[in-house]
Backbone bond lengths (Angstrom), bond angles and torsions (degrees), N, CA, C in turn:
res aa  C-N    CA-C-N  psi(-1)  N-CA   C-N-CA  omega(-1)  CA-C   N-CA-C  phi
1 X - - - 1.456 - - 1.527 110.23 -
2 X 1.437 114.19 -65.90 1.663 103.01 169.69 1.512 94.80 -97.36
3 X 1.884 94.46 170.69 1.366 106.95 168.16 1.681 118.35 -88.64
4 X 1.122 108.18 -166.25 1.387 94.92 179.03 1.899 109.25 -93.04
5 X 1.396 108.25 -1.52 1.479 119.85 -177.38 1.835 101.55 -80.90
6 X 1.257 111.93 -36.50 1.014 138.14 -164.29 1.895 99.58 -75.86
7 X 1.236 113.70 -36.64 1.134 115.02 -162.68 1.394 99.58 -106.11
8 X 0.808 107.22 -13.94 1.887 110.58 -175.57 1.878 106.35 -85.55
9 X 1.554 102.59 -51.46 1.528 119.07 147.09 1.669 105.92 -18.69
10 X 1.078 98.21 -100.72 1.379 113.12 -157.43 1.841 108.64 -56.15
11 X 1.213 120.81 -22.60 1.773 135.22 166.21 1.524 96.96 -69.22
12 X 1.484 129.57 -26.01 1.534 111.62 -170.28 1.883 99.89 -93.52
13 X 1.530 119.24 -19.25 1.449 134.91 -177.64 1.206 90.61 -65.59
14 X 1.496 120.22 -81.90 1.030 127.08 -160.95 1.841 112.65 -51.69
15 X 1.386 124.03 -21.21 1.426 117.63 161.92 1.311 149.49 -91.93
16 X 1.654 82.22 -0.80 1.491 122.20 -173.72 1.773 95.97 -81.12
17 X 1.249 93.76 -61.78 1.809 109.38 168.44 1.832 119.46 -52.85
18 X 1.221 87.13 -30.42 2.562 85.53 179.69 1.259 70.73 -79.97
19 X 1.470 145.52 -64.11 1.393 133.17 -135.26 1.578 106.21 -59.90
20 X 1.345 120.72 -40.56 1.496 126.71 -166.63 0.865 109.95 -87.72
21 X 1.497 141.05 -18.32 1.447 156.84 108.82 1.434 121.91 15.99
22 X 1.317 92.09 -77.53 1.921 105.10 164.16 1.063 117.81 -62.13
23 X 1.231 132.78 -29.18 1.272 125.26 -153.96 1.493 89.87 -109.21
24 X 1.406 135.64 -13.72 1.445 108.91 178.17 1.358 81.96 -88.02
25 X 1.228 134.87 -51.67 1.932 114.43 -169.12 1.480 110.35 -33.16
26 X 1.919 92.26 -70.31 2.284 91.07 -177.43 1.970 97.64 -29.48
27 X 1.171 113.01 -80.47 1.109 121.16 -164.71 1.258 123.23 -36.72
28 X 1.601 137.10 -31.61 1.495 165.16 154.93 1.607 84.92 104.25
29 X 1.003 133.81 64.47 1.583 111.46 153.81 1.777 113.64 -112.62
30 X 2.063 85.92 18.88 1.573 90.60 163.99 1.573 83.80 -155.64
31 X 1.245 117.51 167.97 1.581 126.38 -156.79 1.253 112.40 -174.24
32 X 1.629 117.98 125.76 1.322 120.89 154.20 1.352 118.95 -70.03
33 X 1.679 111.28 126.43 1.490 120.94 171.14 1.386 101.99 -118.38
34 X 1.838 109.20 164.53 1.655 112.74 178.00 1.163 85.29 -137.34
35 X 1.327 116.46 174.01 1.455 138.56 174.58 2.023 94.40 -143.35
36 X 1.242 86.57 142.35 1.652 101.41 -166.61 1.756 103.26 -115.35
37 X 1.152 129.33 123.83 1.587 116.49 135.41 1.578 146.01 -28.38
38 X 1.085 118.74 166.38 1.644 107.82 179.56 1.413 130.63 -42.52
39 X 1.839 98.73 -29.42 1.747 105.50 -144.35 1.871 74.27 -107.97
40 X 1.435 140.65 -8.45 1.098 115.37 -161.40 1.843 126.67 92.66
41 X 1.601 96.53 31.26 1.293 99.84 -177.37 1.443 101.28 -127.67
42 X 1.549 122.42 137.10 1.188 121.62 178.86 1.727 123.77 -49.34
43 X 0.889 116.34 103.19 1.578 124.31 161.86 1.404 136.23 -75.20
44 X 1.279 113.40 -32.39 1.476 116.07 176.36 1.904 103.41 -165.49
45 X 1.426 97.74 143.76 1.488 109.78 176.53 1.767 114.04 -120.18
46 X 1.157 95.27 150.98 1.621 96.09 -164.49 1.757 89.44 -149.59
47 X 1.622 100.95 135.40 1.513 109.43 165.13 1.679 120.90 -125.36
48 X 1.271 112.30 78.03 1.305 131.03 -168.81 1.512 123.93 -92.91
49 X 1.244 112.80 164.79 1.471 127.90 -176.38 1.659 104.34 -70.43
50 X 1.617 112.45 116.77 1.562 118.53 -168.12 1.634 117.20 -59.17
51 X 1.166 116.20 149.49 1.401 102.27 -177.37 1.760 101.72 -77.30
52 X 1.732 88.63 157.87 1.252 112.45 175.90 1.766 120.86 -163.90
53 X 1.316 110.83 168.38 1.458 114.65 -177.15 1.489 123.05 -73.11
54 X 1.157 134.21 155.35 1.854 116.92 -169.11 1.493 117.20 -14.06
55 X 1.494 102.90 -89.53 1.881 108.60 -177.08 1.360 112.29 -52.78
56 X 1.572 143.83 -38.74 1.233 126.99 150.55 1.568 127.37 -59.87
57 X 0.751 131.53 -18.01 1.624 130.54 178.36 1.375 103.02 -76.68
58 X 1.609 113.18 -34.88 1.144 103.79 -158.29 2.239 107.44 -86.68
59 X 1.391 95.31 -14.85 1.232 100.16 -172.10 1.689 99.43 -97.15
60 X 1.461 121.12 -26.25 1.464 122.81 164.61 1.262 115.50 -43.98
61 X 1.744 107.44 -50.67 1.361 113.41 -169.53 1.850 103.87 -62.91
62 X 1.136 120.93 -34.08 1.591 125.84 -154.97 1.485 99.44 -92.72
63 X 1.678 120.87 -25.59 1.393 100.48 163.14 1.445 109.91 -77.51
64 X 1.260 120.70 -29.43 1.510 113.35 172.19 1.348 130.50 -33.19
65 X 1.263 98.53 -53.83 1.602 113.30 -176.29 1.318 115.54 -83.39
66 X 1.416 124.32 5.61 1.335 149.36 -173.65 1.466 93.24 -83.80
67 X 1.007 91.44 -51.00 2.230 103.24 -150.20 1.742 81.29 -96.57
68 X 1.563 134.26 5.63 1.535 101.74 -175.89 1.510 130.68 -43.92
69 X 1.340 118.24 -26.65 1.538 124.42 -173.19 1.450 110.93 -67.81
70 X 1.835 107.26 -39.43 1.110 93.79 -179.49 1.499 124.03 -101.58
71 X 1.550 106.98 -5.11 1.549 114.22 168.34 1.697 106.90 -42.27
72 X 1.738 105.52 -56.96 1.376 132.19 168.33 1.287 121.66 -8.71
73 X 1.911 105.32 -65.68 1.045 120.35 -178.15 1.930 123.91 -82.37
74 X 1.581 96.40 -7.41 1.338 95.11 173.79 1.547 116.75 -95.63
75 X 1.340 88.05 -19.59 2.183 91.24 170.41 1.235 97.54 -56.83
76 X 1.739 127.99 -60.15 1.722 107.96 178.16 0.731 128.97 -45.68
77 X 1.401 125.62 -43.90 1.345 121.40 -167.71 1.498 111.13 -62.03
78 X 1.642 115.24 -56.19 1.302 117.12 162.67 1.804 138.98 -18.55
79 X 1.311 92.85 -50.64 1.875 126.76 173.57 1.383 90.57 -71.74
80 X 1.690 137.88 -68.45 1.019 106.22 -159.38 2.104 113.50 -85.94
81 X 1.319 100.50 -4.81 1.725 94.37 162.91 1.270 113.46 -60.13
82 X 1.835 106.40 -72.39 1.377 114.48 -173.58 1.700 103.36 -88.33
83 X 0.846 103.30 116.75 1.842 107.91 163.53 1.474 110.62 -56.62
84 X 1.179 121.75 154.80 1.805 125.05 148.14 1.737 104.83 -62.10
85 X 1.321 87.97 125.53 1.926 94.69 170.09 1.790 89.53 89.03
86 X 0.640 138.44 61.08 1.301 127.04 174.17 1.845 102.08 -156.49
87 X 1.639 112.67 115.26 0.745 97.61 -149.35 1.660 131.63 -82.20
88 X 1.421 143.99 165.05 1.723 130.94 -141.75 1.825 107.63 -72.25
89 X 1.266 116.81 142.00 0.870 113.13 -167.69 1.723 104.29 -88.65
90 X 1.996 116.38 160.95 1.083 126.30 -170.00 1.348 105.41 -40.75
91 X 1.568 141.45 -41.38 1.220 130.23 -176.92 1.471 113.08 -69.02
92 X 0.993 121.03 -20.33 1.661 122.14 -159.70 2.011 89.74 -98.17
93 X 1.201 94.71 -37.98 1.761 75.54 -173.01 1.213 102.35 -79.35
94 X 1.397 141.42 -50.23 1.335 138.29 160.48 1.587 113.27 -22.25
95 X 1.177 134.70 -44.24 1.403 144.21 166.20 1.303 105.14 -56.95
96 X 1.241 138.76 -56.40 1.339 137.32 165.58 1.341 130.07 -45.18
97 X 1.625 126.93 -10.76 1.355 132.82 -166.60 1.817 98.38 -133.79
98 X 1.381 95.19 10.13 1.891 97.18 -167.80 2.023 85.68 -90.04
């Protein structure tokens, strides 16, 4: 069905794409956020487009929606590290007192 030109192609896209991936995270123009409960236990995870000023927000938002599949796949991962109710880890409460 494909050739092997064909498949080698589409293996260099697809690494071209994890690669730009990372680099908008390093960069934050995509970002893990949490939202916490009263007592300090994770409640909800979100991997969104980083804030920024007009012309960055607006290009944050568009790599965002770039990477949706794999934003996707990092909210699971997130959920299944940190559970809901499970309580915030040393970086996240440290973030809270910064």
């Amino acid at each position: 069905m494909f050739g092997r030109k064909r498949c080698a192609v589409l293996a260099l896209i697809l690494g071209i794409y994890l690669i730009g991936y990372v680099g908008a995270r390093k960069s934050e123009f995509i970002v893990h956020s949490v939202v916490r409960d009263h007592s300090n236990n994770y409640l909800e995870h979100s991997v969104v487009a980083g804030e920024g000023k007009f012309i960055g927000a607006v290009v944050k938002n568009i790599t965002s929606q770039l990477y949706t599949p794999i934003r996707f796949l990092e909210t699971r991962y997130w959920y299944s590290k940190q559970p809901i109710g499970t309580p915030l880890s040393k970086k996240h409460l440290k973030a809270l007192h910064d």
